[in-house]
KEPA-647326 format. One line per 5 residues: number of its first residue (from 0); their letters; for each residue x, y, z of C-alpha. Coordinates in pm, 1 decimal. Last residue first. Layout:
! residues N
NUM = a = X Y Z ~ ... .
This chain:
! residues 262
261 = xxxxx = 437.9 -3339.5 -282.5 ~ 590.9 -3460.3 -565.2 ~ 570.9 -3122.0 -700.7 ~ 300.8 -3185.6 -1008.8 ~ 105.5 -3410.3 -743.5 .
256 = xxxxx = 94.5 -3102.1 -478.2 ~ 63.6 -2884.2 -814.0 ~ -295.8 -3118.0 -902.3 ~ -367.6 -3144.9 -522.4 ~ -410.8 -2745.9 -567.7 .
251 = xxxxx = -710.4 -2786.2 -782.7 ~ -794.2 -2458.9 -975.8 ~ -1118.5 -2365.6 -1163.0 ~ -1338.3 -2196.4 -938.1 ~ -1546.5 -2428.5 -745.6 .
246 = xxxxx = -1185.8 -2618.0 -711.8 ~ -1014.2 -2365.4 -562.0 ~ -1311.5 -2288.1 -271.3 ~ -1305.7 -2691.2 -278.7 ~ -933.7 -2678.8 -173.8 .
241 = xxxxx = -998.5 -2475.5 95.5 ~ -817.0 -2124.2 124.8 ~ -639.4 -2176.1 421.4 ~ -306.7 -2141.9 256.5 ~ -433.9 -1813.4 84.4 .
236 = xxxxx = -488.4 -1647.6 423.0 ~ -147.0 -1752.2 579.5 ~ -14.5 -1610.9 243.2 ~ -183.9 -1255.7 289.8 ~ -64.8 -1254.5 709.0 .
231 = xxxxx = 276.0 -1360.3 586.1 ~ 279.9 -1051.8 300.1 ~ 218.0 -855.0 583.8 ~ 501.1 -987.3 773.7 ~ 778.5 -997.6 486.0 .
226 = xxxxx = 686.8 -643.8 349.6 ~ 714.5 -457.2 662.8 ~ 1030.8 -405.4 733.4 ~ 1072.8 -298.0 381.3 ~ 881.8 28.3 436.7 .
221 = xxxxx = 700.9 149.5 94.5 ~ 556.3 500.2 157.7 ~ 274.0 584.6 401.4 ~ -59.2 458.3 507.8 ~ -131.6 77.2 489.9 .
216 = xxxxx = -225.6 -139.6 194.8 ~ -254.0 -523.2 110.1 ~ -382.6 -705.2 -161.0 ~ -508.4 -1040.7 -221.2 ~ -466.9 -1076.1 -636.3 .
211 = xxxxx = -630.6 -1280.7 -904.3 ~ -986.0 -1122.3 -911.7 ~ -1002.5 -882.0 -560.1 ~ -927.2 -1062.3 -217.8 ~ -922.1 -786.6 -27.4 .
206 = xxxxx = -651.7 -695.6 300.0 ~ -599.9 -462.6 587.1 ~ -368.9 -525.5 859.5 ~ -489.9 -454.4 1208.4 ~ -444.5 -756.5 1398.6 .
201 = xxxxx = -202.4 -991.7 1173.3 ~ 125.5 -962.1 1383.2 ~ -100.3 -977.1 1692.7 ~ -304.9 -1303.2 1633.0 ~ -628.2 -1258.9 1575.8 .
196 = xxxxx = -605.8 -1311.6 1169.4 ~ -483.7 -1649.7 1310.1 ~ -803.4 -1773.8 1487.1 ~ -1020.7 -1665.1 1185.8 ~ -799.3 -1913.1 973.7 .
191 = xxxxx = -828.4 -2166.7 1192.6 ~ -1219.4 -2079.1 1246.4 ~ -1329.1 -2071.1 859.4 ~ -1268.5 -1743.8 661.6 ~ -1223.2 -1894.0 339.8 .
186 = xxxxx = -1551.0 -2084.9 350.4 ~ -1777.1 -1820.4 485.9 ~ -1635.2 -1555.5 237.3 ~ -1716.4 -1834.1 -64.1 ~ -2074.0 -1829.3 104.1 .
181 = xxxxx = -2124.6 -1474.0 132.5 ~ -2051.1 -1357.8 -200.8 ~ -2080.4 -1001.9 -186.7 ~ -1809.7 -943.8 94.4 ~ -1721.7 -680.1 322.9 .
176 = xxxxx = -1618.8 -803.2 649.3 ~ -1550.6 -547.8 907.0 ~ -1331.8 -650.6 1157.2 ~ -1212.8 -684.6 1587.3 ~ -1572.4 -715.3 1715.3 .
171 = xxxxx = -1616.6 -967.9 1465.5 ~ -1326.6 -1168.8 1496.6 ~ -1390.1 -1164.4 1889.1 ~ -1699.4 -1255.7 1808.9 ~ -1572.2 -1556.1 1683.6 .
166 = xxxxx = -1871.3 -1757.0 1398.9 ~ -1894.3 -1466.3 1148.7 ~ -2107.0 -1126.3 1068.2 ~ -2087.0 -1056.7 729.6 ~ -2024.8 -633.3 746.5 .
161 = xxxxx = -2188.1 -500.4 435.1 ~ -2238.4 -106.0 381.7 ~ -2554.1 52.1 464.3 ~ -2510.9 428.8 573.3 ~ -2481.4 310.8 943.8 .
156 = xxxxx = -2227.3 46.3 831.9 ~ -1999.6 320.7 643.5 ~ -1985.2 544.2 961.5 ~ -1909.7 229.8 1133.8 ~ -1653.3 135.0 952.7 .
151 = xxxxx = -1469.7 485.4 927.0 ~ -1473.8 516.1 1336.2 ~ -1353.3 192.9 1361.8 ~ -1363.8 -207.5 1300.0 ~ -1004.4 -333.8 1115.5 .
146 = xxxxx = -1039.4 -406.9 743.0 ~ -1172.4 -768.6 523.8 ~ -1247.4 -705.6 220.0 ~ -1378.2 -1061.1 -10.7 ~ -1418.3 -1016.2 -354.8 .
141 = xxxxx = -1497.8 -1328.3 -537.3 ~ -1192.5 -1595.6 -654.5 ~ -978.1 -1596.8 -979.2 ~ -734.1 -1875.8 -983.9 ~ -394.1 -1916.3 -857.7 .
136 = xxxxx = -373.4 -1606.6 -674.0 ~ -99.2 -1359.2 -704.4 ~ 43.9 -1182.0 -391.3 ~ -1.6 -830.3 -246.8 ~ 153.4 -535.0 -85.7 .
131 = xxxxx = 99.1 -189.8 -107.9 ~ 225.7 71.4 88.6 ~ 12.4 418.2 75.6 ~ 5.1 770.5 -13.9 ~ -280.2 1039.5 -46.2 .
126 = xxxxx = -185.1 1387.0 -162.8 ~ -443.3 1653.9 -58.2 ~ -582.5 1944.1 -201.1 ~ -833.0 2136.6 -53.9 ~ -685.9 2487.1 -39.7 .
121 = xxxxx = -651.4 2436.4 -401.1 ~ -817.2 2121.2 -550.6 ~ -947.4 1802.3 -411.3 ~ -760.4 1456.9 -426.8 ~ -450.5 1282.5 -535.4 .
116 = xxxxx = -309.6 967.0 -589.5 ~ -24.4 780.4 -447.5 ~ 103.9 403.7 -476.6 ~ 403.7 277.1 -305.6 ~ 486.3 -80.4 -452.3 .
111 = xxxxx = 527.2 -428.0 -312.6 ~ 497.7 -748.1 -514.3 ~ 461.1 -1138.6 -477.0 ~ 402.0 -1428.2 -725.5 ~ 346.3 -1726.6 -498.4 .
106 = xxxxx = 575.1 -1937.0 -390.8 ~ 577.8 -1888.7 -45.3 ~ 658.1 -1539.9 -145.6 ~ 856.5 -1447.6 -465.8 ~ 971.5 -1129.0 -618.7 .
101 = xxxxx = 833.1 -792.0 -730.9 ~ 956.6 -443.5 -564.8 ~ 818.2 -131.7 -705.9 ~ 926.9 175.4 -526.2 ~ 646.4 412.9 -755.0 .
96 = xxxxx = 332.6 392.0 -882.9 ~ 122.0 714.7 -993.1 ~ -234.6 807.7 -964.3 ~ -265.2 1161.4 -1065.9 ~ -696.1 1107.3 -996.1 .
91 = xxxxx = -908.3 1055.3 -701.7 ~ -993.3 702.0 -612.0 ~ -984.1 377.5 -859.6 ~ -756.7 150.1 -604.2 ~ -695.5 241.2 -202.3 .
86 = xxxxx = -985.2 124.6 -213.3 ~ -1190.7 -152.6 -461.9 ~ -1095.6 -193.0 -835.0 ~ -778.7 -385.0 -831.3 ~ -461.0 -390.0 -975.1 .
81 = xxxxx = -528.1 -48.3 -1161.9 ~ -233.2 114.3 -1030.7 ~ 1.8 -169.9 -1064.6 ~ -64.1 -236.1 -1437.7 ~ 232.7 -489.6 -1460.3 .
76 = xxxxx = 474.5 -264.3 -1734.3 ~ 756.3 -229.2 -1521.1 ~ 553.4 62.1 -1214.2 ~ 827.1 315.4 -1141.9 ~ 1147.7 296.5 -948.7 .
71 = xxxxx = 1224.6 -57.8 -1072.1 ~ 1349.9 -300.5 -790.6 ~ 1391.6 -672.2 -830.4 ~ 1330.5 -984.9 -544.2 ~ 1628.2 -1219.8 -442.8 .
66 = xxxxx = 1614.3 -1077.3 -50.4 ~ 1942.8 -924.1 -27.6 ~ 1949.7 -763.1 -384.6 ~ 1602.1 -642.2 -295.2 ~ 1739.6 -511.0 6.8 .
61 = xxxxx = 2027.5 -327.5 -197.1 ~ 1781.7 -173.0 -483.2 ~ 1568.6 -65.2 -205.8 ~ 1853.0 161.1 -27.1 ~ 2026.2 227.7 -369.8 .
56 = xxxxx = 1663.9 355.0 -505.1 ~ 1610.8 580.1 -183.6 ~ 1967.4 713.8 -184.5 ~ 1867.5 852.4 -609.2 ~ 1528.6 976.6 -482.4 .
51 = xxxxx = 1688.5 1187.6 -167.8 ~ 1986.5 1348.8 -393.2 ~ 1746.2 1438.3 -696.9 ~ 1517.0 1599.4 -393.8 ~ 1835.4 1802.6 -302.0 .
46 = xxxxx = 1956.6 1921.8 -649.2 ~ 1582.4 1993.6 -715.3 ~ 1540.9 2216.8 -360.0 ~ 1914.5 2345.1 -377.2 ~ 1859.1 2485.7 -698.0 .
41 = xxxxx = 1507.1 2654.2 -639.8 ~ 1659.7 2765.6 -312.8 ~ 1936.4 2927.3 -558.5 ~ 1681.1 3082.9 -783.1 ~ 1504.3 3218.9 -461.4 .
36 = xxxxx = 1822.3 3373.4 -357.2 ~ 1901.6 3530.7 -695.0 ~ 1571.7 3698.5 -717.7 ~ 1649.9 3777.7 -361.9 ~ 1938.4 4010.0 -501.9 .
31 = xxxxx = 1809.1 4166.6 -802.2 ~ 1592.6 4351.7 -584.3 ~ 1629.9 4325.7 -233.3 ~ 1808.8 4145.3 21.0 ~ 1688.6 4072.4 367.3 .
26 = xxxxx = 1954.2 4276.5 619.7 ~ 1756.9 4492.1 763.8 ~ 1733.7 4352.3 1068.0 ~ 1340.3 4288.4 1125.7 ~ 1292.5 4264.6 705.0 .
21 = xxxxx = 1630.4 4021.1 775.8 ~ 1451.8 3798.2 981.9 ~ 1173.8 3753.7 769.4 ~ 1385.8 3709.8 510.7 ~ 1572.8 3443.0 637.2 .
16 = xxxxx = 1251.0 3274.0 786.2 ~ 1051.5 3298.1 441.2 ~ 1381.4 3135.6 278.0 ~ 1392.0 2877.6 554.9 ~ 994.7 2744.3 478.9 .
11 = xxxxx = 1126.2 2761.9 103.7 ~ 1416.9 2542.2 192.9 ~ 1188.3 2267.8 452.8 ~ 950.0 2255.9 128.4 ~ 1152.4 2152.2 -137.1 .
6 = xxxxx = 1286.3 1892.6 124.8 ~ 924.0 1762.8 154.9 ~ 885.2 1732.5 -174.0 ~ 1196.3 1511.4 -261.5 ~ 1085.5 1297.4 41.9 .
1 = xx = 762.6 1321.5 -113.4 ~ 863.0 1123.3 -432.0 .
């Protein structure tokens, strides 16, 4: 976990300054001596990352207490990191899950994880970690991305990639919709559903609809805050779905309706 990291890193960054200080002074130990002080920042660093990790779990094993959903430090078994193929999914390599969360959202199979992979080597080396939420489908439908317009998108445009343009221009102007099926992408994202990804809580959120998931990710580790209104921008997009979408791929929703007594 990088808050385990990052301590590691604030006691080294004070070891250089105490010795620094002390080569001015003369007072920085030597010898025997600042082996001994590294071996105690070494210490402090594990006994103070083991510290962070174990408040973490109590803080996410406590909302998911509160909420009726389960915490497991590490990925349970459910193939987390390969989920889906397209971004954050399938890049760089170390890929690890952690901060998994699983539950229920609107009835729908729902799950939040933090999911981190690396890239480059030596001076190049970066860590890359993100929040991902996402909800199971209940029937496999085509890839459809939809991400916020930028710098990156328009890069990606000029060197080819898809952008389906749609019926708002405001939607347009506001997304990039990547999508090899273009018909099932018309369907889903018909003008009540376009109308809501407008709305503030949803502007900005990233999300694919990838086999049986719709997937969410933004930079950084899990934050419960966020969980409830992403995951209400994913199941806002699911309701929409129309029911011939479903039916063109195996799945009639009037059949649960009926099942429900709905």
């Amino acid at each position: 976990m990088r808050q385990g990291v990052r301590f590691g890193a604030y006691a080294v960054l004070g070891l250089v300054a105490f010795v620094t200080v002390g080569s001015w002074t003369g007072l920085a130990p030597q010898g025997g001596g600042m082996l001994l002080l590294i071996g105690a920042v070494a210490v402090l660093s594990a006994v103070g990352g083991a510290w962070l990790r174990s408040r973490r779990a109590a803080e996410l094993t406590a909302w998911a207490a509160a909420t009726g959903w389960t915490f497991a430090p590490r990925d349970p078994g459910l193939g987390l990191a390969a989920l889906q193929t397209g971004r954050p999914f399938g890049q760089g390599r170390s890929r690890t899950v952690t901060e998994v969360l699983t539950g229920t959202y609107e009835g729908l199979s729902a799950v939040s994880f933090t999911y981190t992979w690396t890239t480059g080597s030596g001076d190049e080396r970066r860590e890359h970690e993100v929040h991902v939420v996402a909800l199971r489908l209940p029937a496999h439908l085509p890839t459809l991305e939809v991400t916020a317009e930028g710098v990156g998108a328009r890069v990606a445009k000029a060197f080819g990639a898809r952008d389906l343009q749609l019926e708002s221009a405001a939607f347009n102007a506001a997304y990039r919709v990547d999508a090899p099926d273009a018909r099932t992408a018309h369907a889903i994202l018909h003008p009540r559903t376009l109308e809501r990804l407008l709305r503030p809580d949803a502007l900005g959120v990233a999300w694919r609809i990838e086999g049986t998931w719709i997937t969410s990710w933004e930079t950084g580790a899990t934050d419960t805050a966020r969980i409830a209104p992403r995951l209400g921008v994913l199941a806002a997009v699911v309701r929409g779905v129309p029911r011939h979408v479903w039916q063109d791929h195996g799945y009639d929703p009037a059949r649960d309706d009926a099942a429900r007594g709905t």
